[in-house]
MMTF fields as JSON, N, C-alpha, C and O atoms, coordinates in Angstrom:
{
  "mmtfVersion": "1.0.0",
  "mmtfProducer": "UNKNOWN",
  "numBonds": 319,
  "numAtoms": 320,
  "numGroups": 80,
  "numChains": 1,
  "numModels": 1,
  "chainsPerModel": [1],
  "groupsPerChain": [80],
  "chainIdList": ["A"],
  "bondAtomList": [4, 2, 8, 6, 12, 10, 16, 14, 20, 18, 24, 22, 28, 26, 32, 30, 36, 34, 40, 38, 44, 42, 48, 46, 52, 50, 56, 54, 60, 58, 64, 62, 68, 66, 72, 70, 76, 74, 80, 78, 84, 82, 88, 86, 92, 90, 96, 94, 100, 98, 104, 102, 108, 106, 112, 110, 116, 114, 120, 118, 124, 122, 128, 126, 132, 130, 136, 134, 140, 138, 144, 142, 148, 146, 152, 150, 156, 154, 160, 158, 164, 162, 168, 166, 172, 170, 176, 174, 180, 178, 184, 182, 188, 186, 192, 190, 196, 194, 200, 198, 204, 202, 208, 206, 212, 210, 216, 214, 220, 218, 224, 222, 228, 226, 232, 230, 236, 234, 240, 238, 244, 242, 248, 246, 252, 250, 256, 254, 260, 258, 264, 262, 268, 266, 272, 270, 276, 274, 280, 278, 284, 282, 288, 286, 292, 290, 296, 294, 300, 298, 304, 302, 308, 306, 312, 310, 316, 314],
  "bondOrderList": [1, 1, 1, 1, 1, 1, 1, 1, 1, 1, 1, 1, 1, 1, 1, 1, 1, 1, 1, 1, 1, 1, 1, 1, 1, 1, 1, 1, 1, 1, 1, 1, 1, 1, 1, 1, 1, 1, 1, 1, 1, 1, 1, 1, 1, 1, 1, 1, 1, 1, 1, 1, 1, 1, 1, 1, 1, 1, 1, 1, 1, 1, 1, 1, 1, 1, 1, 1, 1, 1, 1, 1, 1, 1, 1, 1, 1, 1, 1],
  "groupList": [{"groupName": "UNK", "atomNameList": ["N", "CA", "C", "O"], "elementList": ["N", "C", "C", "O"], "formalChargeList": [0, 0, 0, 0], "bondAtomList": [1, 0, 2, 1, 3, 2], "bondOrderList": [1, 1, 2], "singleLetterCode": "X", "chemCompType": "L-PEPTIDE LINKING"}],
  "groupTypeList": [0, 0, 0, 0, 0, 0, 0, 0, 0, 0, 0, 0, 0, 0, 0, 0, 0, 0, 0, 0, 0, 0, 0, 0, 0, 0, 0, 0, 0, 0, 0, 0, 0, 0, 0, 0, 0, 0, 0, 0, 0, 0, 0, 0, 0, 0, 0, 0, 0, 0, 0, 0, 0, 0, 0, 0, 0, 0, 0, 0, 0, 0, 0, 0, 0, 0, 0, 0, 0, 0, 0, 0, 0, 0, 0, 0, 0, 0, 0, 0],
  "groupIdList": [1, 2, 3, 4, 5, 6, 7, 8, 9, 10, 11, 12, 13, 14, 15, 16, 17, 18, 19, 20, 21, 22, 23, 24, 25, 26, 27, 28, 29, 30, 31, 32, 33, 34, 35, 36, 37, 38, 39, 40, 41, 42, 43, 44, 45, 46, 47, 48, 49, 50, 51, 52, 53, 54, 55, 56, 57, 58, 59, 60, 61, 62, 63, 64, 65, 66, 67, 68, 69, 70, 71, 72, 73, 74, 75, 76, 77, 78, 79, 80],
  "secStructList": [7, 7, 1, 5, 7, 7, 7, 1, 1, 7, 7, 7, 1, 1, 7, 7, 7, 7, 7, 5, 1, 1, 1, 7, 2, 2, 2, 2, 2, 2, 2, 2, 2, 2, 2, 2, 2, 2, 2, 2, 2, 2, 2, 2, 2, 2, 2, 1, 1, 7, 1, 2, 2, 2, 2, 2, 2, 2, 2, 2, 2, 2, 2, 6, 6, 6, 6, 6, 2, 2, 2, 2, 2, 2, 2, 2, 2, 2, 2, 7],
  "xCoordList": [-5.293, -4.254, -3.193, -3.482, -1.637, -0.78, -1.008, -2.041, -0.411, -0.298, 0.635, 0.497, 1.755, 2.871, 2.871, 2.877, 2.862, 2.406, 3.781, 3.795, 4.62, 5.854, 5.041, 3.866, 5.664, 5.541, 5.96, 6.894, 4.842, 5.459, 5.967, 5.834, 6.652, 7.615, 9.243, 10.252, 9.167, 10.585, 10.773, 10.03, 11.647, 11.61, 13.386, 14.555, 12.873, 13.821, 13.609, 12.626, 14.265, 13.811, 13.697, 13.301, 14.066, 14.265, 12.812, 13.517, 11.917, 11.628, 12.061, 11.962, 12.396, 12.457, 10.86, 10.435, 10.455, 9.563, 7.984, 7.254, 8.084, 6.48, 5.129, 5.465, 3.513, 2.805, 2.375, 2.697, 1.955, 1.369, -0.618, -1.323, -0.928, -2.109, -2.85, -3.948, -2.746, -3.605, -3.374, -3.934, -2.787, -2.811, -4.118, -4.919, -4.573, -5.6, -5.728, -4.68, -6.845, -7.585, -6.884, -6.207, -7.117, -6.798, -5.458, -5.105, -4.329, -2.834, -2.594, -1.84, -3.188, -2.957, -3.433, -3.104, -4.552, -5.116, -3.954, -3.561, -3.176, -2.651, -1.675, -1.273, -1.005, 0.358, 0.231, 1.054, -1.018, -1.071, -1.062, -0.367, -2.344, -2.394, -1.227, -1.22, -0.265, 1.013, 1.847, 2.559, 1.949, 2.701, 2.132, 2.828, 0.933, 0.209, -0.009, -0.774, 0.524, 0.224, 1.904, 2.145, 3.095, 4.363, 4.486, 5.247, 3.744, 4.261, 3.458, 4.097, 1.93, 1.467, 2.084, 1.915, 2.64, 3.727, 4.927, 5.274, 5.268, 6.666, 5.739, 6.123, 4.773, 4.681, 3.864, 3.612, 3.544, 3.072, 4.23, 4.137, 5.657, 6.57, 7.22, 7.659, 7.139, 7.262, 6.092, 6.261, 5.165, 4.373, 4.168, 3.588, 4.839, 5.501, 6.711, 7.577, 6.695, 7.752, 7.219, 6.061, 7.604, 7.629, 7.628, 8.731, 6.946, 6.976, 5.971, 4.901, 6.605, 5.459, 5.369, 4.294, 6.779, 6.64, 5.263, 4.321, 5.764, 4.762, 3.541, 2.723, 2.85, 2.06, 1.231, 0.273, 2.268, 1.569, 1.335, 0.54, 2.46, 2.398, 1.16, 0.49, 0.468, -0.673, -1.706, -2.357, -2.204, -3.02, -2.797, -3.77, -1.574, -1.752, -2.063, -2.688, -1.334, -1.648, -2.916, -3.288, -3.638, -5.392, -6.233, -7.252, -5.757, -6.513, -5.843, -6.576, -4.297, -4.159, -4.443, -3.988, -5.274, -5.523, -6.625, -7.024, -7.854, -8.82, -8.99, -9.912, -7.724, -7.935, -7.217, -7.378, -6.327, -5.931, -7.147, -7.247, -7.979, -8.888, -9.992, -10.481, -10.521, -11.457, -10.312, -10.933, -9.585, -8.552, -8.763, -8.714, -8.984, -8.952, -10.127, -10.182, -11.724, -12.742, -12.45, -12.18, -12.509, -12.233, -11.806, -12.558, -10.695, -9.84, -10.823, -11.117, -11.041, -11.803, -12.965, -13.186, -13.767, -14.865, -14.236, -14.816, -12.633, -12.278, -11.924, -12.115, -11.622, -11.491, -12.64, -12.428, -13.682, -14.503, -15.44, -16.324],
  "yCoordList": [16.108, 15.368, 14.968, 14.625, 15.045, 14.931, 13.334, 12.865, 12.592, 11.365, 10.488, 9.279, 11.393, 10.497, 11.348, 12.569, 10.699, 10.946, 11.203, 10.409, 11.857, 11.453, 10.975, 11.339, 9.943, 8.988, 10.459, 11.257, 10.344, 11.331, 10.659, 9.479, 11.651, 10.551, 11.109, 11.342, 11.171, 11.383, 12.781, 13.138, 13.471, 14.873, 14.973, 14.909, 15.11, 15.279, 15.955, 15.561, 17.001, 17.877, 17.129, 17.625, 15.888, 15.508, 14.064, 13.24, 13.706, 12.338, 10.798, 10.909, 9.823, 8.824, 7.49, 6.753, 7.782, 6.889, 7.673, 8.575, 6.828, 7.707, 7.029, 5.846, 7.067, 6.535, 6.717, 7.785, 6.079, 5.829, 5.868, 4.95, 7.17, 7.876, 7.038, 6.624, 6.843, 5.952, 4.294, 3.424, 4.079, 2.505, 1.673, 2.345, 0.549, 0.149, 0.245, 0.5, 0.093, 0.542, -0.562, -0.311, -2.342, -3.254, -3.312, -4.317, -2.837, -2.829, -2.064, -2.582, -0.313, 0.418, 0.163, 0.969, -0.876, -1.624, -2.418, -1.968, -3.594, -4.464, -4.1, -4.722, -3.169, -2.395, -1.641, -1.686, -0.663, -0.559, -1.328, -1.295, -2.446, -3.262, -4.392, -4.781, -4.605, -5.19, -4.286, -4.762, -2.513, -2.204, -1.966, -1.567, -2.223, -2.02, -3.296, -3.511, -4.333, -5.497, -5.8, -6.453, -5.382, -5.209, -4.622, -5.149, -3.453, -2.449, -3.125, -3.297, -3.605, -4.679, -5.915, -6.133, -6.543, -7.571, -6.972, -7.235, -6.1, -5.603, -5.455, -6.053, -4.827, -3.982, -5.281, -5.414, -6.176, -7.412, -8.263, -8.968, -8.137, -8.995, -7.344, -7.433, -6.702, -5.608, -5.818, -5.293, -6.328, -6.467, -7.506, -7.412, -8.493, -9.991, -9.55, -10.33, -8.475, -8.551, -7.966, -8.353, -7.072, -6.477, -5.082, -4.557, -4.476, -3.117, -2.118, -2.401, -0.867, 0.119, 0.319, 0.636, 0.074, -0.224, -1.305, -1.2, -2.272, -3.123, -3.051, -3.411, -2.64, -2.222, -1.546, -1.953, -0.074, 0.325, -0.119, 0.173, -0.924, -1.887, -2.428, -2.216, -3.166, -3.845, -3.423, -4.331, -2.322, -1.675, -1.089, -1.251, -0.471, 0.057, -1.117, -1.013, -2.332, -3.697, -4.239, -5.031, -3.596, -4.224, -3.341, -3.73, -2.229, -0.873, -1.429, -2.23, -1.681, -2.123, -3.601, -3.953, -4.644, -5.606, -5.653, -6.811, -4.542, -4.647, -4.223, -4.609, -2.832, -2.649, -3.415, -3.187, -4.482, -5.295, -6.41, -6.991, -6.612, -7.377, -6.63, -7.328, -5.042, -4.789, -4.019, -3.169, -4.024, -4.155, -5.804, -5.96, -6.777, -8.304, -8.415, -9.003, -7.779, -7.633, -6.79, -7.354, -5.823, -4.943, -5.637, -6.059, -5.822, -6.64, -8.047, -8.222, -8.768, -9.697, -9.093, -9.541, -7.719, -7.062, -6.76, -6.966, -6.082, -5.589, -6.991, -6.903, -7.727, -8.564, -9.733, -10.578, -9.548, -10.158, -9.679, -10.417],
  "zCoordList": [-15.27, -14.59, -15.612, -16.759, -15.013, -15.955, -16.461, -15.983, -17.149, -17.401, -16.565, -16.381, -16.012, -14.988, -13.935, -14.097, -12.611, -11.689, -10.752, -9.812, -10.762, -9.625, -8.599, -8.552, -7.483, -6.105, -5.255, -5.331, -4.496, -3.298, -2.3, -1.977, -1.772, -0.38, -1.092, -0.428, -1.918, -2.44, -3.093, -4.007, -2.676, -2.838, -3.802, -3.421, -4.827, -5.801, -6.86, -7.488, -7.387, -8.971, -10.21, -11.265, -10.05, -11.255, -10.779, -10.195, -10.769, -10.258, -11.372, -12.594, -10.896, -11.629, -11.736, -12.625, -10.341, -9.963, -10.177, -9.768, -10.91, -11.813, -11.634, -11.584, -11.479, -11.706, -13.571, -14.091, -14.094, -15.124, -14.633, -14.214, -14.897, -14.628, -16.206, -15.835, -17.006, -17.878, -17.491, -18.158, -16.73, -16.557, -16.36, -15.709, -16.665, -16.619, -15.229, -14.635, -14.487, -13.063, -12.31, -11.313, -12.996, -11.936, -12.287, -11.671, -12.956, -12.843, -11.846, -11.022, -11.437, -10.092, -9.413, -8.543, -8.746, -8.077, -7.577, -6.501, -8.059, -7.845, -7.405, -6.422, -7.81, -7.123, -6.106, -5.191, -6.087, -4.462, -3.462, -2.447, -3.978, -3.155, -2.119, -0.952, -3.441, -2.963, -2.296, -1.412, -2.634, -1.633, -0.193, 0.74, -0.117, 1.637, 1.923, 2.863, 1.284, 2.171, 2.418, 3.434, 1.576, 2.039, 3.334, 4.145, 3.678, 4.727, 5.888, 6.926, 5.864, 6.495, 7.151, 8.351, 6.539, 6.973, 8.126, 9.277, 7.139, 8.106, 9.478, 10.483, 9.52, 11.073, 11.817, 13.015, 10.704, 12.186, 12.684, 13.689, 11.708, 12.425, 13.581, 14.728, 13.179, 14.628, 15.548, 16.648, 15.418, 16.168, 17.354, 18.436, 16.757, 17.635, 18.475, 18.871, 18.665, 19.905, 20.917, 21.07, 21.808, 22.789, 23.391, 23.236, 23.89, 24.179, 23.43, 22.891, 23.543, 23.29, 21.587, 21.078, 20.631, 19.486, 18.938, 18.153, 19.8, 19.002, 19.53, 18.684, 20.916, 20.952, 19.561, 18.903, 19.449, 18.436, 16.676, 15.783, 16.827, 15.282, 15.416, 14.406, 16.428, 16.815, 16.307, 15.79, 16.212, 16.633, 14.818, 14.082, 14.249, 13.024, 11.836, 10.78, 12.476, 11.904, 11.683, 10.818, 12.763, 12.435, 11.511, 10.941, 11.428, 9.902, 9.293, 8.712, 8.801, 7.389, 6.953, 5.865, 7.831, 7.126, 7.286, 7.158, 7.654, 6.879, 5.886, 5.166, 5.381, 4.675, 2.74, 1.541, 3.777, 2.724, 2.446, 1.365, 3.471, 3.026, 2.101, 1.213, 2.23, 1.138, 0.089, -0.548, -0.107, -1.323, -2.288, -3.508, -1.271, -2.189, -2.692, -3.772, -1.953, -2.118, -3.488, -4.549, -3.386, -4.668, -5.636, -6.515, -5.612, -6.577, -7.57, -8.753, -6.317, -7.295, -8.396, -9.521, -7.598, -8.774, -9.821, -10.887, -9.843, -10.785, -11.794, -13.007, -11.441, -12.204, -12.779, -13.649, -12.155, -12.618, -14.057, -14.492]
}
């Protein structure tokens, strides 16, 4: 495995947004973790409204906060 990781999602020849593949475990731990509890948030305030959107925010909202909850589980082992 290379050492820098381009972010997929972004399709560019050149990438700027890199993972750091030697980073300690609970530094890529912690940054995932904060970006799925970012995208988490967003879709439960889509989720407080109305209709077939939030229906389905509902519903994608309850997999990502269990899975933000065994992310915190994790997290504390790694740090313990």
């Amino acid at each position: 495995m290379d050492r820098y990781l381009p972010i997929t999602g972004i399709d560019c020849r050149i990438p700027t947004l890199l993972i750091d593949t030697e980073a300690p475990i609970d530094v890529l731990h912690e940054n995932a973790a904060y970006r799925i509890r970012t995208a988490t948030q967003l879709l439960e305030n889509i989720a407080h409204g109305e209709g077939i959107h939030s229906e389905l925010a509902r519903v994608l909202v309850t997999s990502l906060r269990e899975g933000c909850d065994l992310l915190d589980v994790l997290g504390q082992k790694l740090r313990a």
